[in-house]
C-alpha positions in Angstrom: -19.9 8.8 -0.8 -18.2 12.2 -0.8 -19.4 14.5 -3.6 -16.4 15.8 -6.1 -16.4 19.0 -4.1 -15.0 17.6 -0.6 -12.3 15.5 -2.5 -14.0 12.7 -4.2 -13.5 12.5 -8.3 -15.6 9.6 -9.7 -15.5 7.5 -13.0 -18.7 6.2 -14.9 -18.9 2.2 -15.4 -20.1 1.9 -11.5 -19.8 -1.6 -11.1 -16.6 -3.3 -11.8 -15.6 -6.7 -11.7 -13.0 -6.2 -9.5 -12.2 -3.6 -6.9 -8.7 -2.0 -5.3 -7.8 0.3 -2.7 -4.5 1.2 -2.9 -3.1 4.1 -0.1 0.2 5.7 -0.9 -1.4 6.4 -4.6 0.2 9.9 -5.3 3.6 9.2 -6.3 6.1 6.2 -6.8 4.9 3.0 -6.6 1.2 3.3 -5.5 0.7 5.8 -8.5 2.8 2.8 -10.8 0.6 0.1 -9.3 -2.8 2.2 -9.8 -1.7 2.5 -13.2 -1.2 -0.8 -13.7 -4.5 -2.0 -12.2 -6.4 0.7 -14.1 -5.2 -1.0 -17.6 -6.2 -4.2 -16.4 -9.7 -3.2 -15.5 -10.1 -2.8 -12.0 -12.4 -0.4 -9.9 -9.8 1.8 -8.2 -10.1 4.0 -4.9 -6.5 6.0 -4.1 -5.8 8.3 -1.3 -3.1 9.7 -0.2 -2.2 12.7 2.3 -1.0 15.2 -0.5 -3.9 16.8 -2.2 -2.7 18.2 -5.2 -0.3 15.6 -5.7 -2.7 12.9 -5.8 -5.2 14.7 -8.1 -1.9 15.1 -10.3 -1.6 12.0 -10.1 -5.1 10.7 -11.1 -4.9 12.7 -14.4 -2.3 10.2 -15.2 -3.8 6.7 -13.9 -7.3 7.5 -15.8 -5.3 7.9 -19.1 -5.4 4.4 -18.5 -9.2 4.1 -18.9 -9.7 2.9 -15.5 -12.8 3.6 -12.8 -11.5 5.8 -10.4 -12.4 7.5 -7.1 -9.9 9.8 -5.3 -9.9 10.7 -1.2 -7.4 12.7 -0.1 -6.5 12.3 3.5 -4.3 10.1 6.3 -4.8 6.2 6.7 -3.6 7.1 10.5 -7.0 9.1 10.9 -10.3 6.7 11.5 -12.6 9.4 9.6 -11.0 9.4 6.6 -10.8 5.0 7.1 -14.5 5.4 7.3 -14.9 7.6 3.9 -12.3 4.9 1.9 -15.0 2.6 3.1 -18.1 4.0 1.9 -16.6 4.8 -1.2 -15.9 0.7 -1.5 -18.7 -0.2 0.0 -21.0 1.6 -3.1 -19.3 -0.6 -5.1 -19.9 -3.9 -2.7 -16.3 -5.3 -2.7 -12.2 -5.5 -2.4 -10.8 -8.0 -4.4 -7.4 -6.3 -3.5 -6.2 -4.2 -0.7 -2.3 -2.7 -0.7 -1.6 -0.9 2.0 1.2 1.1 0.6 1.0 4.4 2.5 4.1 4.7 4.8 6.4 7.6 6.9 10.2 7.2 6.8 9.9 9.2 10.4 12.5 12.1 11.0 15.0 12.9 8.3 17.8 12.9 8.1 17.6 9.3 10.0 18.7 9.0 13.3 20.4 6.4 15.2 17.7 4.0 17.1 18.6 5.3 20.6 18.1 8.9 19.9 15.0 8.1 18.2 12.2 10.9 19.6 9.3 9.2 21.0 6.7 11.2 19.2 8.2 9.9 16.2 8.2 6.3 17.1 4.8 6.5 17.7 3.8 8.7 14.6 5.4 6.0 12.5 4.0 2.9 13.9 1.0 4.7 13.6 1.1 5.2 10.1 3.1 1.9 8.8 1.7 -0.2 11.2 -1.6 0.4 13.0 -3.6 1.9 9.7 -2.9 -0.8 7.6 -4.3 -3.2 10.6 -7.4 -1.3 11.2 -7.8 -1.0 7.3 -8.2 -4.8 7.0 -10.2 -4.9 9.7 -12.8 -2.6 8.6 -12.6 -3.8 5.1 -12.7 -6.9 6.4 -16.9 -8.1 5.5 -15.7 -6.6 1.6 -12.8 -8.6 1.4 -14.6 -12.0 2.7 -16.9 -11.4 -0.1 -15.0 -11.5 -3.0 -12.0 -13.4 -1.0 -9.7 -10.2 -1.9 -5.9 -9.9 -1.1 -4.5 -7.8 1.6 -1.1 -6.8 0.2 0.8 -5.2 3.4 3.8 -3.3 1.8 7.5 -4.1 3.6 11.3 -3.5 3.2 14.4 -5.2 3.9 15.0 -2.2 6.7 12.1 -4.7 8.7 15.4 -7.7 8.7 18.6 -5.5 7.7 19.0 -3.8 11.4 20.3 -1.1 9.2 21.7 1.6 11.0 19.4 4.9 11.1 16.3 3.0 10.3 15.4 1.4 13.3 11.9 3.5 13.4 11.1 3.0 10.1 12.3 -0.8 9.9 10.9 -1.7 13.2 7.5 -0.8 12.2 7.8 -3.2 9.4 9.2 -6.0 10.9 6.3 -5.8 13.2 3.9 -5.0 10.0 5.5 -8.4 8.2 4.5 -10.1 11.9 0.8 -8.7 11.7 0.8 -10.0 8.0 1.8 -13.6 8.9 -0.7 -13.6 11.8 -3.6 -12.6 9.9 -3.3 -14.8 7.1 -3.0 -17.9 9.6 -6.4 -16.2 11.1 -8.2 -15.3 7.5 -7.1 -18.0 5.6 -10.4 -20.0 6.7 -12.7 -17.2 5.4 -10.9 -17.2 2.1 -9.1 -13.9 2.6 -5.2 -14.1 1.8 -2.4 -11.7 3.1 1.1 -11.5 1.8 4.0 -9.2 2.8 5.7 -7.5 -0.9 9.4 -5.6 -0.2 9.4 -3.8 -3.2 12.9 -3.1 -3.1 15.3 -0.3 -3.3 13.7 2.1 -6.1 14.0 5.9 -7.7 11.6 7.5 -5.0 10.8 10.7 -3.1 11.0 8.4 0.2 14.6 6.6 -0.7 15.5 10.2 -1.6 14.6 11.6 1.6 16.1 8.7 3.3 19.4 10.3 1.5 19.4 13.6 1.4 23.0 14.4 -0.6 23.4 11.2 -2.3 22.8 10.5 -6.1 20.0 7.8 -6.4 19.7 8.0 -10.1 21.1 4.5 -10.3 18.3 3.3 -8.3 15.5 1.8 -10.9 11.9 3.1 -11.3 8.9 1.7 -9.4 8.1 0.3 -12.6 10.7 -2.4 -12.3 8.2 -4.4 -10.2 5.4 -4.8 -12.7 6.7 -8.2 -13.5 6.2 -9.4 -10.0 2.7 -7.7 -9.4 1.3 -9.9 -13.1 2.4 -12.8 -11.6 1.3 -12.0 -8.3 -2.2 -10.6 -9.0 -3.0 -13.7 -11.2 -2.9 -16.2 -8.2 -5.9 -16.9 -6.4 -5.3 -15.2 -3.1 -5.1 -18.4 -0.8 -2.2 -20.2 -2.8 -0.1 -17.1 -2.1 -1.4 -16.3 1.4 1.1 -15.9 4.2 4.5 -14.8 1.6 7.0 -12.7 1.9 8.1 -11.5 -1.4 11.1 -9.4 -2.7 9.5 -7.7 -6.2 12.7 -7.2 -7.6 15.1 -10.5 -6.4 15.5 -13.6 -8.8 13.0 -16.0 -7.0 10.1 -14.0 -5.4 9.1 -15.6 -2.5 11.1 -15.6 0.8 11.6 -19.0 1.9 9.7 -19.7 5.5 
């Protein structure tokens, strides 16, 4: 594992009975969901590409007593998929894996056809190839404990809202990857569930709207509710869902 000095912070307790990895921790609703599952016990590795902002935010998740190790760096890039995994694999599981970590693309959002090409490909990089080749080198840890790939979405992936084509095309095809692997995992026990958190008081709804107000928007913490309920399933009976954390009934119907 990478010592403290090249952007690793440990915990003690080195074995816990459960284990997440949850990319996107820094801010919004990683940092609320790493919060969460440090007060319930779990052994925690966050990353995200903002440095300082994710050691800010780590201050505030271990107030919460939780075993914690911190990696700094971009799910898009294989090296640093290869340090998340060594730090999980000195703890010899994933009960849980959320792949959280997503790019909006340019701002302010243009219109589909005038979408840049670079950009496309930057964001179907981030939202849709990382989380992919996350599970699949997590994959031996998750068969183990018979984790739960949680693959995060938005109604931008079914809305054909105009100016997010980049961002919702890369995850409706995300929600299809997500539905494909928990027909193909559900035999070894894995499951794998699409969340759409919702519209929520964030940096990346901000940026999506630059000169609007979004105060009226609720905080990330508005979906706690959903993740209990959700987390305290046993991963096969959910496997395959698409939820909406903040609607009236949870699950999408097929």
């Amino acid at each position: 594992m990478p010592s403290p000095k090249a952007g690793t912070a440990r915990h003690s307790h080195p074995h816990p009975e459960k284990v997440a990895l949850i990319t996107g921790a820094s801010r919004g609703l990683g940092k609320v969901l790493a919060t969460f599952l440090a007060g319930q016990g779990y052994g925690i590795v966050v990353t995200a590409r903002g440095k300082v902002e994710l050691a800010n935010a780590v201050d505030e998740i271990r107030a919460n007593g939780s075993t914690l190790v911190s990696i700094p760096g971009d799910v898009s890039d294989s090296g640093h998929r290869t340090r998340l995994l060594r730090a999980l694999e000195e703890w010899g599981r994933l009960d849980l894996l959320v792949n959280n970590a997503s790019d909006l693309g340019e701002t302010p959002l243009p219109s589909l056809v005038n979408a840049k090409r670079e950009d496309l490909l930057h964001v179907f990089d981030v939202n849709t190839l990382a989380p992919l080749a996350l599970v699949h080198d997590a994959l031996p840890l998750l068969i183990r404990s018979r984790g739960l790939i949680v693959n995060i979405t938005s109604d931008a992936a079914v809305g054909g809202y105009p100016g997010w084509g980049v961002y919702g095309a890369s995850k409706a095809a995300l929600d299809l990857i997500t539905k494909t692997l928990a027909a193909e995992l559900k035999e070894k026990g894995v499951g794998v569930v699409s969340v759409d958190p919702g519209d929520m008081r964030t940096k990346m709804h901000q940026d999506a709207f630059p000169r609007q107000d979004i105060s009226d928007r609720p905080l990330p913490q508005v979906t706690l509710p959903f993740w209990a309920w959700l987390l305290s399933q046993p991963s096969i009976s959910v496997t395959g869902g698409r939820y909406q954390a903040q609607a009236a009934v949870w699950e999408v119907p097929a």
